[in-house]
N, C-alpha and C positions, 0 to 999 in steps of 0.2 A: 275367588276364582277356583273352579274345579280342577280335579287332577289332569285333565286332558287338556284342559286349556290353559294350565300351568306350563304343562307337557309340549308343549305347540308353541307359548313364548317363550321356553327355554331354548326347545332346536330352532327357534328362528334366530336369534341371539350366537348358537353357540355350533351349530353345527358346521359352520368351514373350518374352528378349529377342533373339532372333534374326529372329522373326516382327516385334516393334515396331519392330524398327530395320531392316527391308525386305531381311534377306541373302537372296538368293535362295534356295531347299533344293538346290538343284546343290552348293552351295561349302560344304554344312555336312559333308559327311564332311571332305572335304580340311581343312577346318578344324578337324575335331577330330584328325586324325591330325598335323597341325602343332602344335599347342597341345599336345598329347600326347608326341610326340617334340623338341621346342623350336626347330623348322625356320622360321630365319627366313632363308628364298631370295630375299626383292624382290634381290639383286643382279643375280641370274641375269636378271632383266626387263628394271629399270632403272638408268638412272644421273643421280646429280646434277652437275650442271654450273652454275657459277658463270657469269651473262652479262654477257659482254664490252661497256660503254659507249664505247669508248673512242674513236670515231668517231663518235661521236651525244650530244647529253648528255641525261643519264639524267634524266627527268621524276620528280617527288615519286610517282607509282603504279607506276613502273615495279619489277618486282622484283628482287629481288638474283639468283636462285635459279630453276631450273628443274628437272623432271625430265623424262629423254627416256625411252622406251622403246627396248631395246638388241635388243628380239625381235617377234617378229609378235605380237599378242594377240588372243585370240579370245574374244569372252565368252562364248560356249557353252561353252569348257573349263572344265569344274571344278575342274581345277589352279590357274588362275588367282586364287587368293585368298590374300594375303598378310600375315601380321601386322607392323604398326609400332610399333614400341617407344615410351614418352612419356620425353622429355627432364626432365619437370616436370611434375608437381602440386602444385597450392597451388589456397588461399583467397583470393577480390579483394583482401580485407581485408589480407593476409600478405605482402604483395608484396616489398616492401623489407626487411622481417626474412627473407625468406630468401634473399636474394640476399647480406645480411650474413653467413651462421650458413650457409649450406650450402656445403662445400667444394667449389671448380671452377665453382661454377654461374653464378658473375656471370661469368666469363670464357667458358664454354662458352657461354652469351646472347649476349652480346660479340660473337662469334665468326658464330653463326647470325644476326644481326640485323645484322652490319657496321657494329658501331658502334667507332668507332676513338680516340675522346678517352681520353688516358690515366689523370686523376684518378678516383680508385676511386668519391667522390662522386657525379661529373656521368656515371659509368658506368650507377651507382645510376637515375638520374633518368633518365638516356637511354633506359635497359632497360624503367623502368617505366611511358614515354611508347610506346614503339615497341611494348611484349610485346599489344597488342587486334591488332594484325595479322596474328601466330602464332596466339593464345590459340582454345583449343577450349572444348566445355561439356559436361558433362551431370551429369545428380540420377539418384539411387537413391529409386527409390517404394518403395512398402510401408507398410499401414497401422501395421506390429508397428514402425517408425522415429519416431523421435524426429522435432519438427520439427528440430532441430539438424543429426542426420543425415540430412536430403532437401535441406539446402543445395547448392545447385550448385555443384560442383567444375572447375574449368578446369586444360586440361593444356598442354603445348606438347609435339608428335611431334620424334621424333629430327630429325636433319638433312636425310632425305632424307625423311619424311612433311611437315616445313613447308615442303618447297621445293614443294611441287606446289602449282600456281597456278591461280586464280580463272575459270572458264567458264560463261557463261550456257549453251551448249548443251557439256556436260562430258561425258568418257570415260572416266570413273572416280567411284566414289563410297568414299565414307572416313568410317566411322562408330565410335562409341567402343564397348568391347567389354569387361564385366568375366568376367575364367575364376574360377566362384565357388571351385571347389578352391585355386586359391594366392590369391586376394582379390589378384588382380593386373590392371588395366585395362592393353586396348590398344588399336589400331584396327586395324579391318579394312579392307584396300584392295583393290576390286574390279573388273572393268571392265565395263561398260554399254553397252557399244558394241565394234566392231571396231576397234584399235589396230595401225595399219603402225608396222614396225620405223622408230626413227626421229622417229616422232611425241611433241610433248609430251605428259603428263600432266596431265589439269585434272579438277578439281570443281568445285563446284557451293559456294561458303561459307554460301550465304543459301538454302536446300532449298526452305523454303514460298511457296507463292503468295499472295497477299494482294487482299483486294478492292481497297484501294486502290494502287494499283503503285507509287507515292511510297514509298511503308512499304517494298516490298524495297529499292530503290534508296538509300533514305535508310540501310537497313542494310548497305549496302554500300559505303559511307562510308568505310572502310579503304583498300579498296584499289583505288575508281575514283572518275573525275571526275562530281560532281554539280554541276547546273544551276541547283538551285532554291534557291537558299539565299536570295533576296529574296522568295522567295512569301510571299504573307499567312499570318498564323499566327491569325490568328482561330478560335473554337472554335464547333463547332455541338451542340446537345445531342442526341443518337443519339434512335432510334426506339421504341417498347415492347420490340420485341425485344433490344436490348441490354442491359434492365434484367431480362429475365429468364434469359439465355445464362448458364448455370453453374448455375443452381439449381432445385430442385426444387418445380412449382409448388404455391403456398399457397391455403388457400382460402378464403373472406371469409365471417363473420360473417352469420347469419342477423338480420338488424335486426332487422325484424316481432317474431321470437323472441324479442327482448331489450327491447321496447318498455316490457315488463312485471314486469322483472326485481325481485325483491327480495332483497337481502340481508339477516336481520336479526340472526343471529347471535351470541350474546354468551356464550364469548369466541370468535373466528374461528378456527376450524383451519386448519392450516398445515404442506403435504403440502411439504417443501425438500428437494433434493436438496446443499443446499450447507453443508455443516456449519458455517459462520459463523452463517450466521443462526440454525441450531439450537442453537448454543452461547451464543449476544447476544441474542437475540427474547425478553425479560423478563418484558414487560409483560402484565399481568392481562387486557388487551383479548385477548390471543393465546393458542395454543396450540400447540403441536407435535404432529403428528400422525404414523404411520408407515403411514398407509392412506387413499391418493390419493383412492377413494371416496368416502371421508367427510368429504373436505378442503373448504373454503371457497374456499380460496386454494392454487393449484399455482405453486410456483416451482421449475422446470425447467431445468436445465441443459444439454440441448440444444437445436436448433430446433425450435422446435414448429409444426409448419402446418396442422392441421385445426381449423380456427377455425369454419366449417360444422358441423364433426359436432358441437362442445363448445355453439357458440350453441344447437343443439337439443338435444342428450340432457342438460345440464349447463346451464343459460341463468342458474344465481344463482352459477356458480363466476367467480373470479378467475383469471388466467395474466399470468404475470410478461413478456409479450411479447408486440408488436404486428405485425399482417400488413406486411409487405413494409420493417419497421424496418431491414432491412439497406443499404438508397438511404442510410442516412446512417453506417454502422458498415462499409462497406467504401468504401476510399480513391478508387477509381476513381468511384463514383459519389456517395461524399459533394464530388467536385471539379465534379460536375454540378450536385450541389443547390446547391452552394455561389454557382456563378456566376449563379444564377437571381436572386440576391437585387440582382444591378445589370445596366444593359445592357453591359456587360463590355467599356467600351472602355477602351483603355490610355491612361496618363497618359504623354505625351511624353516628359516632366521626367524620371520618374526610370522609366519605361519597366515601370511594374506593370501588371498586370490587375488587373480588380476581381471581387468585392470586398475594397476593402482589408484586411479581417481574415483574408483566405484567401490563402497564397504560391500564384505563379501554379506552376498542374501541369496535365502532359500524361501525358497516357493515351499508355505507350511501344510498345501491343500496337496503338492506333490514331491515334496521333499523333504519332508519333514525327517524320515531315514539318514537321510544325507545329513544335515545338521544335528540329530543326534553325535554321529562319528563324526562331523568335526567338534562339537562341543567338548565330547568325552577328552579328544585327543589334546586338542588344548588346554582342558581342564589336567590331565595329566601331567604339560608343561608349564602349571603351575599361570598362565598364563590369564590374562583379562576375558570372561566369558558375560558381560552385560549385553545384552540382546533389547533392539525395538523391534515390537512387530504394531506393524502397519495394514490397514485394510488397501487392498486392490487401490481402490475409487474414492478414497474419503480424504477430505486437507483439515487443515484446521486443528490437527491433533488426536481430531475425536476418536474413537475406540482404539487408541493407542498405547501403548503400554511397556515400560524398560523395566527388564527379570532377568538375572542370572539364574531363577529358579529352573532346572528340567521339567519338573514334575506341570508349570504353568504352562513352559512353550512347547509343552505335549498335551497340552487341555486347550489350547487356544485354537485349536481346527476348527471345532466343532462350534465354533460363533461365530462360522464363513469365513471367506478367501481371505488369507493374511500372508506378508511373505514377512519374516524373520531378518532384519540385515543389523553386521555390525555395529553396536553401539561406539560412538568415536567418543574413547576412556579419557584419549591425551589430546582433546581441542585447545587451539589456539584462542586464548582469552583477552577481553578486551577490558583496563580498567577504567571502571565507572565512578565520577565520585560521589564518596560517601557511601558506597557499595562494594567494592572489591572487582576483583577479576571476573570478568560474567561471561558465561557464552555469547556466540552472537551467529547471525547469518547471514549470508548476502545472495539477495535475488538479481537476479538478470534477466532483463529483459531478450528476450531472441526472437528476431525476425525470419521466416522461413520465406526467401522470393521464390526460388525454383531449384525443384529434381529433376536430376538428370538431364540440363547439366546442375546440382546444387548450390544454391549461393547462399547464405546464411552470413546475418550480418548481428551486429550487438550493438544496443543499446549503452552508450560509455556510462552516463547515468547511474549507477547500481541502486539495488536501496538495502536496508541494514535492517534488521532486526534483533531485538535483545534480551537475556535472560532477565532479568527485574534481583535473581539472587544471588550471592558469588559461588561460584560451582564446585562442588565435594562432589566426589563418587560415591552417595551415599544417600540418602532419605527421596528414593523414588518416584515418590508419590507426592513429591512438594512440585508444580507444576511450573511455579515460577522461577524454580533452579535448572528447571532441565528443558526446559522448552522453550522459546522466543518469539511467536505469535501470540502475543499482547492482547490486541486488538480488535478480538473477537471473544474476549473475557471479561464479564464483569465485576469492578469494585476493583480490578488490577491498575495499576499505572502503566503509560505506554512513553519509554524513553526515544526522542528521534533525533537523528543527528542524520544530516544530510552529507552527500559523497561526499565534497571537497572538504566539509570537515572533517571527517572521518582520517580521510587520506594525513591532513594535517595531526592529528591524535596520534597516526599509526607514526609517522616517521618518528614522532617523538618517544612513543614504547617500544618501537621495535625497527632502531636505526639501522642494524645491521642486515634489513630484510625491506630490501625495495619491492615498494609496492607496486613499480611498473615489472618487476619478475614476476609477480604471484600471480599478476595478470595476464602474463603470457602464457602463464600453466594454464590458467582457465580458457584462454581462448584455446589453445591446445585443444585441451580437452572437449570443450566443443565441436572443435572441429574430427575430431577421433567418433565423437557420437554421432554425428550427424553422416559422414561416410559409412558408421554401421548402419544406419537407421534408413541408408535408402541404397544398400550394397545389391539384397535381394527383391526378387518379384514381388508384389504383395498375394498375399495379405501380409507375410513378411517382413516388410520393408514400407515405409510410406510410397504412394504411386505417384508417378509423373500427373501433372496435370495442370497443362497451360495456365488454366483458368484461376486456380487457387494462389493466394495470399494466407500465411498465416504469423500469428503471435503468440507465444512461449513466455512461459517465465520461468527460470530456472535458479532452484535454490542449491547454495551451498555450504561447506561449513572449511574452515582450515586447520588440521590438524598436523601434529606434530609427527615427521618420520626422521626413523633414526636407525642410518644406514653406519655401520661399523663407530668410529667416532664421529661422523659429521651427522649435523643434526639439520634438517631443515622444515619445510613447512610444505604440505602436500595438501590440495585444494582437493575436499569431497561433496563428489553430484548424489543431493539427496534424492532428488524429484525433478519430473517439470512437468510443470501446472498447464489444464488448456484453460483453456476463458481465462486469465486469469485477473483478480481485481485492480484494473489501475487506476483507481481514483485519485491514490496518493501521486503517483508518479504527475497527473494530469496536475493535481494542485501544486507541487513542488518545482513542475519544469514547465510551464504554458506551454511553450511549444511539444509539446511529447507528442501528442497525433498528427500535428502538421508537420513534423521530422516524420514520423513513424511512416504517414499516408505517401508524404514525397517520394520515402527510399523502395515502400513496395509496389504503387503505383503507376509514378511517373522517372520515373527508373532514374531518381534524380542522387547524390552524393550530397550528405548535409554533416556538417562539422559533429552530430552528437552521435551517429552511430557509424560503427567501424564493420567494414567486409572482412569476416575470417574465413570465408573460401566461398 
């Protein structure tokens, strides 16, 4: 193949990532003719040089590492573009299993990080404390990926890509680069400016500009001195527009249109796109339908937002889902609705936010400021600082991750929306035999009939979920100690125990703590979230709308609070799930849809789910 038609299958291949990640088109021949031929010259530019403390002492930012330029650089040359090889790829979660299992590599880190303790252990630890300083990021999109594989991948550049150091006004830019012919990632090192022979090399670590400037600075935490670590960390609730940034607007129910509505039906068709229901929906009141037309009832598995068009053309049909439901089914702003339900001052004593049934979390895409000063001040009071941060929109664990480190939950922005919430240190454990004390959780099912006026009922049924290991506040990264969705894991064990046993286990471990109290907290609490979650207008608020039905599943966990000497047990709302999987529930209780269909439907009262307002 010729140069130009080398040229031509390269940017057909590579040019939307070349165009996303801002390489200039000057540097993309040279770039393909380096990639092509395997020319990797930064030496001919630069060189690394190790700096000399030894008349000054070396301040905690200062770096080990520099790169100079050995030659003039011009950034109009197109030569100028060079590939940097990665030391390392892994998973956040992997850290220390590979530095066990991969040959040279805890020593080569060693090495590039200057860490000099000889026990292989505390090398371990040192590496896995210092590696947010080096550590890079990027995800592979694509709708045809799994969410598994759009997890973000972090690398660390050879020796002389991590030595080039941190400039707000930088001479180089340094971005991740996959060549999709060998599925090989690199980085590409550019210059942006005019470089005298001579001169350091700098980037730029933290690219984006942010409305509030505390947010770069606070992610820059690594490798400069910040100021604010006593600011207030108080939260403010954002404006309409933030409740609508990401999505796609929905449209509100024609009232007037619905004033009049009658269903009468007998028996209800039922147009599902979820083959549980279709396989469990029994009951002589229902039917299954396979033509949405003629359906009574659509239950829909994706979002549905013309709530306008259906109030008018369709005004006696049913939809399994309510305008703007998602204020309570995505993380970031169910920690909004959440806070609404108390004036959100913190308890000195033991340094919470309220409300108590909600772990305090920050929004790490806009608060990241704010959870720096509360971490600091807590870490001041000596106090438990283990942090999950969680994506927006993802379940199942995936890009999840628990660090007391700063240095990581100030590198984690930059691998998309995450909010930060309290790690619960002191959960209420369950003992398993031949296993020990495990964590565990419990889902609830919730029914949404109607806002304004709101009825919300529950599922008595719960279901349980369990750690598989007994729980230490300690080794992170073992996922079967710290985390309880099983069953979506493979080569794990999945332990089940249905409600009424459970109930029987608990009275037996924990006599002095009736499990009809702990259930009254949680319907509480329900009932406190779903008054905030439809208090204001939408987008705000979930909207009225005759027509809708929905289903919730709501996980939690119980941990331990300890108010002066009395000690008790305080139920925490991690999430709630939309669509959520009930296949278990449908196998464990037969009737789960013909209760569920009854109580939203046909506005009937059935002995398995209870009205909490």
């Amino acid at each position: 193949m010729d140069g130009i038609s080398l040229y031509n299958a390269f940017i057909a291949l590579h040019k939307p990532q070349l165009m996303l990640s801002g390489v200039p088109e000057q540097f993309w021949y040279t770039l393909c003719k380096k990639l092509n031929n395997q020319i990797f010259d930064s030496g001919l530019s630069f060189q690394l040089v190790q700096i000399d403390y030894e008349d000054v002492e070396k301040k905690p930012y200062d770096p080990l590492w520099s790169v100079i330029a050995i030659r003039e650089i011009d950034q109009a040359d197109s030569s100028h573009i060079y590939l940097i090889d990665h030391a390392w790829t892994f998973k956040a979660n992997n850290i220390k299993r590979s530095l066990q299992n991969v040959p040279g590599l805890l020593q080569r880190m060693c090495n590039l990080m200057g860490i000099t303790c000889n026990l292989v252990d505390e090398q371990i630890d040192e590496v896995s404390k210092q590696i947010w300083k080096y550590a890079n990021t990027y995800s592979v999109a694509g709708i045809e990926l799994s969410a598994e594989d759009r997890v973000p991948v972090w690398y660390i550049m050879d020796e002389l890509g991590s030595g080039i150091t941190h400039s707000d006004d930088p001479n180089f830019r340094a971005v991740p680069f996959i060549h999709i012919p060998e599925q090989i990632t690199y980085t590409l090192l550019f210059p942006t400016k005019f470089t005298e022979e001579g001169e350091t090399i700098t980037r730029d670590f933290v690219e984006a500009q942010y409305q509030n400037p505390l947010q770069r600075e606070a992610m820059l935490i690594p490798w400069k001195c910040y100021e604010h670590f006593n600011e207030l960390f108080e939260q403010e609730e954002p404006n309409k527009k933030y409740f609508l940034e990401g999505h796609i607007v929905e449209s509100l129910p024609d009232l007037d249109k619905l004033s009049s509505r009658n269903v009468t039906n007998n028996p209800l068709k039922v147009f599902s796109e979820y083959d549980i229901i279709n396989e469990h929906l029994s009951s002589p009141d229902f039917e299954i339908v396979d033509n949405e037309a003629e359906a009574d009832i659509l239950w829909y598995l994706g979002h549905f937002k013309e709530y306008e068009q259906l109030s008018i053309n369709s005004p006696n049909k049913f939809i399994n889902q309510f305008p703007f439901e998602y204020v309570i089914t995505i993380k970031d702003l169910l920690a909004i609705i959440a806070r609404r339900c108390t004036s959100n001052k913190t308890n000195d004593k033991i340094f919470e936010t309220s409300p108590i049934w909600f772990p305090t979390t920050f929004n790490m895409k806009t608060e990241l400021p704010n959870l720096v000063a509360y971490y600091m001040q807590r870490k001041k009071l000596q106090f438990d600082n283990h942090w999950i941060c969680k994506p927006y929109n993802l379940a199942r664990g995936l890009d999840t991750y628990i660090t007391d480190n700063l240095d990581f939950l100030c590198r984690l922005p930059l691998t998309g929306p995450k909010i930060a919430q309290k790690y619960i240190e002191n959960p209420v454990l369950f003992q398993r035999p031949n296993i020990g004390a495990v964590k565990f959780d419990v889902r609830y099912v919730i029914l949404l009939k109607s806002v304004n006026p709101t009825e919300v009922y529950i599922y008595n049924n719960f279901f349980l979920r369990f750690s598989n290991k007994a729980f230490e506040l300690k080794d992170f990264e073992d996922y079967e100690r710290h985390f309880t969705v099983m069953n979506y894991t493979e080569g794990v064990s999945l332990f089940r125990l249905l409600c009424e046993d459970f109930k029987t286990a608990w009275s037996e471990q924990y006599p002095s703590y009736d499990w009809t109290n702990i259930e009254k907290l949680i319907q509480d609490m329900f009932r406190e979230l779903f008054i905030a979650a439809t208090s204001k207008q939408p987008p705000l608020a979930i909207a009225k709308s005759p027509q809708s039905r929905a289903l919730y599943a709501a996980d939690i966990m119980l941990s331990w609070h300890q108010n002066g000497d009395q000690k008790s047990i305080q139920p925490k709302l991690l999430e709630v799930n939309w669509m959520p999987d009930c296949k278990r529930a449908a196998e464990y209780y037969p009737d789960f849809y013909n209760d569920v269909f009854s109580v939203l439907f046909l506005d009937k009262d059935v002995d398995s789910c209870t009205k909490i307002m």
